[in-house]
N, C-alpha and C positions, 0 to 999 in steps of 0.2 A: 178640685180633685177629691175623691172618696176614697178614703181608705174605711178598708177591712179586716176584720179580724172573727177567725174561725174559733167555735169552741165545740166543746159535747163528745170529742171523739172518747177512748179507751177500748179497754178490753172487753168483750163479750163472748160468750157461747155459742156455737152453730145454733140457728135457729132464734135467737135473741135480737131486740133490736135495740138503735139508738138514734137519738134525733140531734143531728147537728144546728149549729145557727151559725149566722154569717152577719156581723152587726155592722154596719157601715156609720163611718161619721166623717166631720169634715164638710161633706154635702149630702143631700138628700138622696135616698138610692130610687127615690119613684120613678125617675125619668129613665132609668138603666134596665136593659134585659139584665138575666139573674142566670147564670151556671153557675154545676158544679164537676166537678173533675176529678179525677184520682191518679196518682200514681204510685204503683207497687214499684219493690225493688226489684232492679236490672229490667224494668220495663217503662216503655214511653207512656207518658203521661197520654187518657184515655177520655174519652166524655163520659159524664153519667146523667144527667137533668141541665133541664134550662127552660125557664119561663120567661114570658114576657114582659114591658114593664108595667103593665097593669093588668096580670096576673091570670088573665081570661085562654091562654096558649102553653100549653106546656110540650113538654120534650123529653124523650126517656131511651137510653140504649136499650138495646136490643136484653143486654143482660142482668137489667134491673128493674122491666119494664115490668109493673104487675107486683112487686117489692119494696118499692121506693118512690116516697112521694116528693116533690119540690112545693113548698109554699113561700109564701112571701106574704110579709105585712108590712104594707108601707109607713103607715101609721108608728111604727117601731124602728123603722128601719134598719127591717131585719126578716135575711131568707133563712128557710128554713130544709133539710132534706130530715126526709124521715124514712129509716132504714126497716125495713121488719124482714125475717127471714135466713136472715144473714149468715152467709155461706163462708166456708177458711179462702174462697179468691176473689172476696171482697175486701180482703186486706191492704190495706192502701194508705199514705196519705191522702188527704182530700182537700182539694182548694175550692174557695168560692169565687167566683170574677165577676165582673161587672162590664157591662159594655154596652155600645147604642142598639147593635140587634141582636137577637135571639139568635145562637145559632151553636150546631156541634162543633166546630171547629175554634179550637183555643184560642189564635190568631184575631178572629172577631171582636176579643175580650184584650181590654186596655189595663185594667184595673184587679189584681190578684191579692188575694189573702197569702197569709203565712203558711198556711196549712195544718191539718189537725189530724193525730194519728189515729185511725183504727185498724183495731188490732181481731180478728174473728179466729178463737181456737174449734178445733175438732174434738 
């Protein structure tokens, strides 16, 4: 089993970005698609990216798509989202997951991070 664990979130400025990581150990994350997720307060947890496991397919909401990039290096094992842009209803925690397929739906994903907070003022 792979555990994860989120880092890189904080506070930023509209417009500012930040690059989270998502370090998996335990097992090897190559064989695993790779999301990532958010959820703000008093709202249900959201897709935001998800690649595949050998990194050639990515996936992007509608709301971040063109903002936010998902990488992965297996070699490290370790995904990565890189935020640029960032708007005050990007605010969220953000989880990373792990699962056998690629896909927007959380349920897909076996395997969740703690979570890391960012925070985007106005």
């Amino acid at each position: 089993q792979v555990q994860l664990v989120e880092s890189g979130g904080g506070l930023v400025q509209a417009g500012g970005s930040l690059r989270l990581s998502c370090a998996a150990s335990g097992r090897t994350f190559s064989p695993y698609a790779a999301g990532w997720f958010r959820q703000a307060p008093g709202k249900e947890r959201e897709f935001v990216a998800a690649r595949n496991w050998n990194g050639d397919i990515t996936y992007y909401a509608h709301s971040v798509k063109g903002r936010f990039t998902i990488a992965r290096d297996n070699a490290k094992n370790t995904v990565y989202l890189q935020m640029n842009s960032l708007k005050p209803e990007d605010t969220a925690v953000y989880y990373c997951a792990a699962g056998q397929y690629m896909s927007s739906d959380g349920n897909e994903y076996d395997t969740w991070g703690q979570g890391t907070q960012v925070t985007v003022s106005s």
